[in-house]
N, C-alpha and C positions, 0 to 999 in steps of 0.2 A: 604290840599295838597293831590292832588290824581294821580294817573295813571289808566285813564277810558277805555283806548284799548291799545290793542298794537298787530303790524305788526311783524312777523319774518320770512325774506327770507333768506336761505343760514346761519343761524346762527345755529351753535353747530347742532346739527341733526332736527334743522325745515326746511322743505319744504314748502311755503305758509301756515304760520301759523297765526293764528290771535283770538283773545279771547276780552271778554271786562271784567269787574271786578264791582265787589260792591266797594264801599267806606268804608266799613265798614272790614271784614273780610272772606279773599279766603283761603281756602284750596284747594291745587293741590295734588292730590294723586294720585298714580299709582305704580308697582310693580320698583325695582329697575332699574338704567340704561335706563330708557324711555325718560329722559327731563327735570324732577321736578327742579335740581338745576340749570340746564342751563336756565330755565321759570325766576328765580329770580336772573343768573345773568343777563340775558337781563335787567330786571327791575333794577338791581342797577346800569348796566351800564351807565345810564338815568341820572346818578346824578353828573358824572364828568368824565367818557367816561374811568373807571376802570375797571377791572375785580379783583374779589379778592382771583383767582386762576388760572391769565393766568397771562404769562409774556409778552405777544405779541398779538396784531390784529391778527396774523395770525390762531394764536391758535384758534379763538374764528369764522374764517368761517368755515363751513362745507367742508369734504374733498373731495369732488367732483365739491368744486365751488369754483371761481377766488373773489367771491365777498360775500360779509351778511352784510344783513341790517336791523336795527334796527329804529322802526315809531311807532310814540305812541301819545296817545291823553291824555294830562293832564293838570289836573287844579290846580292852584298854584297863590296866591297872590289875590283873585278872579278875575282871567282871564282865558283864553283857551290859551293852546299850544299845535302847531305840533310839535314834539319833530322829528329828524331824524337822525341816525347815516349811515353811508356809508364806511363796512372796505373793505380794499383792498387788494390781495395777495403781490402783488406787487408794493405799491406805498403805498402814505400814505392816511389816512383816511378822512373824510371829513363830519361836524357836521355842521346840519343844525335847525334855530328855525325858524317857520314859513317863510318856504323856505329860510333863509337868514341864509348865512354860516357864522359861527362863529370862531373865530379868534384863538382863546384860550379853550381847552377844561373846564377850571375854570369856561366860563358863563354857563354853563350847574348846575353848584352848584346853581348858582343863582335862578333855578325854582323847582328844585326837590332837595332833601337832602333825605336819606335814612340810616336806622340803620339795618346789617345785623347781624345777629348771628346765627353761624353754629357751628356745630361738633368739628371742630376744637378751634375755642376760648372757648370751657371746660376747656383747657388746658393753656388758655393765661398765666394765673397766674405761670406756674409751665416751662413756654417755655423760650429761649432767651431772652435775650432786643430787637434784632430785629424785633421780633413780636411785642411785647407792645409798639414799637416805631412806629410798619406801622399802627397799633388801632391808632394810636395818630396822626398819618400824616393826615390818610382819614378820622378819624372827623374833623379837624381844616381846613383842605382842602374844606371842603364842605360851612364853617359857615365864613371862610374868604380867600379869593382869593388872597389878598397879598399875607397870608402865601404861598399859591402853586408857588406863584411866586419866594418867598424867597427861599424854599424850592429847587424846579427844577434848580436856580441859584446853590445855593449850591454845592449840587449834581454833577452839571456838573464841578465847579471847584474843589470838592473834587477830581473826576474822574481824570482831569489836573494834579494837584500836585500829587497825586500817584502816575502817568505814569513817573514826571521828581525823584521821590525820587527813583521810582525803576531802572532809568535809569543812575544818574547823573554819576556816575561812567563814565562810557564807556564814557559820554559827560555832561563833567565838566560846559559845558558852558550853561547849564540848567539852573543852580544856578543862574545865572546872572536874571531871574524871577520868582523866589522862591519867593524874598520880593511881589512882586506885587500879587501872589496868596494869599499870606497870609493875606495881606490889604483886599483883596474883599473879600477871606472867612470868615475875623470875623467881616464884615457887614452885609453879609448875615444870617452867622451863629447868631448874637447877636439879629437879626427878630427873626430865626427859634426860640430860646431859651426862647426870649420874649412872643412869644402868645403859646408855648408849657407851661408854666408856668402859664399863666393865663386861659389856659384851664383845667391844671390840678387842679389849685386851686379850681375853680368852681363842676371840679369830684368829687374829693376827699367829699364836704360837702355833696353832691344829693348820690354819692356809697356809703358814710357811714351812713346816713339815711337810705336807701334801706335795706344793712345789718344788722342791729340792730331788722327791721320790717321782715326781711327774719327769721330771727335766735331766733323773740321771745326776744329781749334784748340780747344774752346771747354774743354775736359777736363784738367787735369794727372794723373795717376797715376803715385805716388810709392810703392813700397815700401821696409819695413823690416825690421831683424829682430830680434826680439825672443827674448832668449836669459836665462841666467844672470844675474842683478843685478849681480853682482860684476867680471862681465865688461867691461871699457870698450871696449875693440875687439874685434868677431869675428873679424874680417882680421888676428890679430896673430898672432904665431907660436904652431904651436899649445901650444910649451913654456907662452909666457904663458897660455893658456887653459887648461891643466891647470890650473896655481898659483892662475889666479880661480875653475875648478870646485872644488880643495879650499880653499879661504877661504872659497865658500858652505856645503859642506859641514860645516865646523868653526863657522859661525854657524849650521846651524840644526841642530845635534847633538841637542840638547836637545828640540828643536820635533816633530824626526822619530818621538824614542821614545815622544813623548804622541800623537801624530794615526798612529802605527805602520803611515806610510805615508813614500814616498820623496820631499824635498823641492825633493830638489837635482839638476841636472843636464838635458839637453838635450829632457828626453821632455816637458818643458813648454813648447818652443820655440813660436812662432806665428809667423807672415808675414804684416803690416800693412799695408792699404792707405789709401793715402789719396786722397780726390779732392777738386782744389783745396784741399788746404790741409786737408780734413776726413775723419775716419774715415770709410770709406767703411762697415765695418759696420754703423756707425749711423746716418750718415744720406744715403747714396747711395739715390736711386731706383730704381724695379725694372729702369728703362733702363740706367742707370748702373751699376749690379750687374752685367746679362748683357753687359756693355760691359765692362766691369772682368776678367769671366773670360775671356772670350772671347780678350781682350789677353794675358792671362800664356799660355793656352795655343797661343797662337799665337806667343810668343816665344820659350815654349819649342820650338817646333819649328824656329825658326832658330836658337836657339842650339846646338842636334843639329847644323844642317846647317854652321856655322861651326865646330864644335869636329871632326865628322868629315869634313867635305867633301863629304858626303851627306845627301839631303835624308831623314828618318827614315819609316817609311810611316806615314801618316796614316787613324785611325781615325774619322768621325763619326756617331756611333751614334744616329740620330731628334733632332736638334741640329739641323737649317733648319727645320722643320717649326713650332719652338720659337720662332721669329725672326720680327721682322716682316721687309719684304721690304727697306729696307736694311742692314738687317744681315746677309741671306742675300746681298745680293747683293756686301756688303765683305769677306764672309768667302771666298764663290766668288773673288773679285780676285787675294786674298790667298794661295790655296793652289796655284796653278800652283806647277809643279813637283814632282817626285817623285809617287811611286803616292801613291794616295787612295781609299779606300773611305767612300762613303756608304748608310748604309742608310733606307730610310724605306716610305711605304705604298703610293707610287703609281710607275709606268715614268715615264722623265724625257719629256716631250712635244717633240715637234721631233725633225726628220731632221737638226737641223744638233749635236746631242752625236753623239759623236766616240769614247765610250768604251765598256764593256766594262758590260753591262746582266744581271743574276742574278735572276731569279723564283727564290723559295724558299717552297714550300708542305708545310708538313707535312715540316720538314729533309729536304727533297729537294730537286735543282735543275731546275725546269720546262723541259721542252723548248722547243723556238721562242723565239718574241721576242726575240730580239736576246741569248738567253742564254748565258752564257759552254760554253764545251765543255769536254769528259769532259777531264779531265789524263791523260795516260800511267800507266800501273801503276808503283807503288813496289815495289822490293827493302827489304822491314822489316828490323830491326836486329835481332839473334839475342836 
């Protein structure tokens, strides 16, 4: 699985940008503020039409333009694809595979999968549940597309029952489809809990491997998952998990109408770490923390490569730079195989890399230096 060119018009500060890549490992550098991380959101946007620091299309065109689009040439599955994305200021978006618009931003997981790790997940371990729950959304989202589907259902009727719980008061006659949100939430909810569970399963043994070979022996790292109260197995069928979503739901009936907020159900989930034996949130050290992330996001990227048989392309966005130098140098070990993009401030030093080198100043691609070349013109999607 590769991404061999790619288009960027009107996206984040590219003007007619365009670059082609090794298959093997890119470094984009350039001085701060130029484009580096916007270069590799383009690229993971590629893989289910997300951004993993915009909350909106909008965010993500250029502000002098109505329009940014994203065109790229990759190989996946061994085939060819025109990939094409089409955001809008004012309207909504439109995702095109080999000129054929696409339905569901979820077929886009279906050709590309991608594993990012930036600056910010150092801290996964020591952050919210919110965060170790969206690590948990955008891998599972990628490797299966039900889930997205469970998932965006969710969501949308968690949004529903909030809006009547904060309301019912003023208009009592809400209540009268309370029961019906609740029915379809712990359908949905008893998916999301089910493949969140069987994905953590599969973490938990690839991160705790990792940690032990990061640490020298000296580390256990042991994840859990922490779901529904009422729930005694996540792994159970998800019929059982429905029945322990609505039994929490029926105990805290009462509880929900006075805090006229949602009590029950999967959006409270979190993913627990432990080292040796102790919360890692509380009391691993700041070694032991970027040790701890480093592990899940590197297992998640073999758990991509064993579930498709492709290794996922690998994003590292100013992530060695962050490291002392053995852990830059366990993480470089570790990622042979499949494309890899690193970005960071300085050219890599030495005639003996091997890979595929991008100056980016001022979202353009610098000529010389060992810089990748112009990609072919694209045919755009009508």
């Amino acid at each position: 699985m590769r991404v061999d060119a790619i288009s960027l018009d009107g996206f984040r500060n590219y003007e007619g940008f365009s670059a082609s890549f090794s298959p093997g490992v890119n470094v984009i550098y350039g001085e701060n503020a130029q484009g580096k991380t916007n270069l590799l959101e383009a690229i993971g946007f590629l893989s289910g039409a997300r951004s993993h620091r915009a909350r909106g299309d909008k965010e993500l065109i250029g502000f002098s333009r109505d329009k940014g689009t994203i065109t790229a040439q990759v190989h996946s599955r061994d085939r060819d694809f025109l990939l094409e994305a089409q955001l809008f200021r004012g309207s909504r978006r439109k995702l095109f595979v080999n000129h054929v618009k696409l339905k569901t931003a979820g077929e886009l997981a279906g050709i590309v999968q991608t594993v990012l790790f930036c600056p910010e997940d150092l801290s996964l371990i020591k952050s919210g549940a919110a965060e170790r729950r969206a690590f948990l959304d955008h891998a599972i989202c990628q490797l299966r597309p039900r889930y997205g589907e469970a998932l965006t259902q969710y969501n949308k009727l968690l949004e529903h029952k909030t809006r009547i719980l904060r309301d019912w008061e003023k208009n009592p006659g809400l209540l009268q489809v309370l029961e019906d949100f609740n029915e379809a939430m712990a359908r949905a909810g008893a998916l999301v809990i089910h493949y969140r569970a069987h994905f953590i399963r599969k973490l938990a043994e690839k991160a705790g491997e990792i940690q032990r070979e990061f640490s020298g022996g000296r580390e256990d790292l042991s994840l859990s998952y922490a779901t529904v109260s009422t729930i005694q197995d996540p792994l159970a069928p998800t019929t059982t998990l429905y029945e322990g979503i609505r039994l929490h739901q029926e105990n805290h009936a009462q509880g929900e109408l006075a805090a006229r907020s949602c009590l029950s159900g999967p959006h409270k989930d979190d993913l627990l770490t432990e080292i040796n034996g102790q919360s890692a949130r509380q009391f691993a050290s700041q070694g032991q923390t970027r040790t701890a992330a480093l592990s899940l996001k590197l297992a998640e990227r073999e758990l991509f490569r064993d579930d498709t048989g492709q290794w996922p392309i690998l994003l590292l966005d100013d992530v060695l730079s962050e490291l002392d130098a053995r852990r830059q140098a366990f993480v470089l070990e570790r990622i042979t195989g499949g494309q890899v993009f690193i970005t960071g401030c300085d050219a890599p030093e030495g005639e003996a890399f091997s890979g595929n080198v991008l100056h980016i100043s001022q979202g353009k691609l610098v000529a010389g230096e060992r810089s990748g070349q112009e990609c072919p013109g694209f045919e755009a999607a009508p």
